[in-house]
N, C-alpha and C positions, 0 to 999 in steps of 0.2 A: 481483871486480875489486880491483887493489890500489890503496893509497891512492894512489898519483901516478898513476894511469890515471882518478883522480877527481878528484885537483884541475887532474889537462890539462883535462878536461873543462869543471870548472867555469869555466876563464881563457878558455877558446875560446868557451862560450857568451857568457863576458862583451864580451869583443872584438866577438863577431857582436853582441848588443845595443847597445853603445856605437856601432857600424856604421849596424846600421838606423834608432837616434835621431839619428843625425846627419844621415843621408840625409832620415828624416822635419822633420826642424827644416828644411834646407834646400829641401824641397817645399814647407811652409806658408810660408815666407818670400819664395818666388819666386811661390806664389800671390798671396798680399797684395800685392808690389810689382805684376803684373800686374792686380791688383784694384784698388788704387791709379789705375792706369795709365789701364784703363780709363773708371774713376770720371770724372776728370779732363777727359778726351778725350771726355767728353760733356759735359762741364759749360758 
């Protein structure tokens, strides 16, 4: 492998990371606010 076929690699896995953490911060966030929600709506 040449070196620019290694650092495509390394930019794309970074992007796919950067991706799936932002997906995962906006599931725990819309958990909580429906946790939240919940909470409330019985109280």
């Amino acid at each position: 492998m040449a070196k620019e076929d290694i650092k495509k690699l390394v930019e794309d896995s970074k992007k796919q990371l950067e991706q799936d953490h932002e997906n995962f911060t906006k599931s725990i966030k819309d958990d909580l606010t429906s946790f939240k929600k919940k909470t409330l709506d019985r109280i």
